[in-house]
Each structure stands twice: as C-alpha cells, then as structure tokens.
C-alpha positions as CSV (number, residue, x, y, z in Angstrom):
1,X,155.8,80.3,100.2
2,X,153.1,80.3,102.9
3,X,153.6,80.1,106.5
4,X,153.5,77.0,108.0
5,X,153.7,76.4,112.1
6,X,155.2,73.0,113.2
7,X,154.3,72.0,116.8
8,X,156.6,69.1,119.1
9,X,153.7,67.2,119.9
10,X,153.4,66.0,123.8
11,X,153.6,62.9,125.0
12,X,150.3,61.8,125.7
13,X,149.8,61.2,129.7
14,X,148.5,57.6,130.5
15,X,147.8,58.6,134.1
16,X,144.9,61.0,135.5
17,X,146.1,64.5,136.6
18,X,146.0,65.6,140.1
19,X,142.9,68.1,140.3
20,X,144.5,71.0,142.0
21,X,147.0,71.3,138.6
22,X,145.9,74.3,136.7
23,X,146.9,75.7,133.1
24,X,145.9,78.6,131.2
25,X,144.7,75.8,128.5
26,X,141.9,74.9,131.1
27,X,140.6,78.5,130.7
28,X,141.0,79.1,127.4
29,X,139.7,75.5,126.2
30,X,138.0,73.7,129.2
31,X,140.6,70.9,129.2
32,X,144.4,70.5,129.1
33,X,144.0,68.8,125.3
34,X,142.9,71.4,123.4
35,X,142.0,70.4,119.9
36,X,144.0,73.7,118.2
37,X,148.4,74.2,119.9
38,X,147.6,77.8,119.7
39,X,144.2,77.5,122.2
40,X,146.6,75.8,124.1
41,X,149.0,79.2,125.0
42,X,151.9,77.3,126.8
43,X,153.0,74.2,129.1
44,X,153.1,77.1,131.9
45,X,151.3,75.1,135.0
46,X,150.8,75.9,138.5
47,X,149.0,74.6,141.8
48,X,145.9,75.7,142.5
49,X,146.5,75.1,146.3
50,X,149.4,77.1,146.5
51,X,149.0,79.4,143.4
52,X,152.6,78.7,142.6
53,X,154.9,76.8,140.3
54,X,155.8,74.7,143.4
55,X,153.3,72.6,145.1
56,X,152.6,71.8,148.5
57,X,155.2,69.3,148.8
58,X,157.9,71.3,147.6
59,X,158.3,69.8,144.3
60,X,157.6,71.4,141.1
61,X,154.6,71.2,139.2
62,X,153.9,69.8,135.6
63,X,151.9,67.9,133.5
64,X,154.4,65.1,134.0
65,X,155.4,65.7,138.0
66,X,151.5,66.1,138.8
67,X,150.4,62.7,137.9
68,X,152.3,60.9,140.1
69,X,150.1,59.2,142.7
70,X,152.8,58.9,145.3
71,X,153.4,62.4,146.0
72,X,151.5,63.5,149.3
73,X,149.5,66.2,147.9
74,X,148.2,64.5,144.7
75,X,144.3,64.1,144.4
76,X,142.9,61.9,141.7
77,X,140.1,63.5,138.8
78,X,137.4,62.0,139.3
C-alpha cells in the first residue's frame, strides 16, 4: 500500500489579514495559501511588530484573531 497524507483543510478567511501577521508560509511560498500543505510548514504565526506570538494589544495572534478589524493594532492589506 502506498503512502497517502490526508490534510484538515482550513477554513477559508473571508476577511483581509492584518499586514504586520507573518508565517513561515509567506517565506517559503510568497503567500499564506500555498498551493502544496507541505510548502505551507505549519499554522505557527507571529506579529511582525512585536516579533512575538502576542501582538501589540495583548492578544494572541492567528490567521483567525488577526483579521479582525476592531482590534487596535490591525492594519488592512492593501
């Protein structure tokens, strides 16, 4: 039997991410939908303002949590 890898696919985001949200995927593909799961390495994300997994407003940071426009340090892509 071969081997077969099975991936939970994401929920796609209907909102625009906040530019300072950063994931290895960016580096590795140039975007955080990368056409291959493995390009994608892992849902690991972090602030590009503070270099951490929490962001300027003391919340966490995600593809999720970092699309929300009400949070104070959210930017919009252009």
């Amino acid at each position: 039997m071969a081997f077969e890898k099975e991936y939970d696919m994401p929920e796609p985001l209907t909102d625009s991410l906040c530019i300072h949200l950063r994931s290895k995927a960016i580096y590795v593909s140039g975007s955080f939908r990368p056409i291959q799961p493995d390009e994608e390495g892992s849902d690991y994300c972090w602030c590009n303002k503070t270099q951490h997994l929490i962001g300027p407003d003391d919340q966490g940071v995600s593809r999720q949590e970092c699309t929300l426009a009400g949070r104070e340090c959210y930017r919009k892509t252009r």
